[in-house]
N, C-alpha and C positions, 0 to 999 in steps of 0.2 A: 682803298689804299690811303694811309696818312697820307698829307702834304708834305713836300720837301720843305723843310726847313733852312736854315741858313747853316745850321750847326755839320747837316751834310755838305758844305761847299768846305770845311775843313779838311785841307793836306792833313793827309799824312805823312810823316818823312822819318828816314831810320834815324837820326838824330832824335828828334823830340821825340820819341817812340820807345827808342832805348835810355832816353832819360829819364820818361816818365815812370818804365819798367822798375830802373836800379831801386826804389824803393820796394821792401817786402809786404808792406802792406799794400801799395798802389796792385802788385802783382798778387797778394789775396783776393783782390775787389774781381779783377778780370777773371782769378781761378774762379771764384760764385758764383758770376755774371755766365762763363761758359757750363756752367753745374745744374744752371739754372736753366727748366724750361723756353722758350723763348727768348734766351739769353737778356732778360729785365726782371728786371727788381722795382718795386715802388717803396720801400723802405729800407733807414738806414739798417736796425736792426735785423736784417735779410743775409750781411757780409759777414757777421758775427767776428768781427776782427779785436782787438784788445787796446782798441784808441777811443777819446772821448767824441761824441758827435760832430762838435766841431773841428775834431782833426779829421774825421773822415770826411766831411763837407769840405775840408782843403786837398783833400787825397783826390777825394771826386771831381774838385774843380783844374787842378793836373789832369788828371785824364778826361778831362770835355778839353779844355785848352790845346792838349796834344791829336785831339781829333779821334781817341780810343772810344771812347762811350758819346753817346747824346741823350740828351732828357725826350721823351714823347708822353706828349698830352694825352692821356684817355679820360675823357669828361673832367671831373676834380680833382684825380690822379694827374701827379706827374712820376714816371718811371724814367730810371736811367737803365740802358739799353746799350750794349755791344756793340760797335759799328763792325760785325762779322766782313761781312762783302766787301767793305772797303780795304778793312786789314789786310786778306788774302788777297785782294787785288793789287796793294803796294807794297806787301813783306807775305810772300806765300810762304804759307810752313810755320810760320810766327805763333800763330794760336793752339796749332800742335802740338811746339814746345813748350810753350803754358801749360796746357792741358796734360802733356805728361809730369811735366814736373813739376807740378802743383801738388 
């Protein structure tokens, strides 16, 4: 089992959750993220979304800050990663709706 990180000590709260959402790209990144095997991606090009790199590395740093994804290490990889478990722990149903309406 990874180590807990600090990035897991991140609230979640409907507030910064539903802010981070109103963007349609932030809510791309989650729709690929849940599309995706183990819900993680280790690259940008994985979201397939129609912003330049650096706006998605601002997109993805909204959702690490609101506590929606985390980065995890795997050897020289780093992947950003769904925090599933927590989501439906503090807004159950939440990813449902993503996942249909995506």
């Amino acid at each position: 089992m990874p180590p807990v990180s600090p990035e897991n000590t991140i609230e979640i709260t409907l507030d910064t959750t539903l802010k981070a959402l109103a963007n349609p790209v932030r809510r791309q990144v989650v729709t690929a993220l849940l599309e995706t095997p183990g819900n993680q991606v280790s690259s940008c090009a994985a979201f397939n979304v129609s912003v330049s790199r650096s706006t998605l590395t601002q997109h993805l740093r909204v959702l690490h800050e609101s506590g929606i994804v985390e980065t995890v290490d795997h050897g020289n990889r780093v992947f950003v990663a769904l925090r599933c478990a927590a989501i439906e722990q503090q807004l159950p149903g939440l990813l449902d709706v993503i996942r249909h309406a995506g």
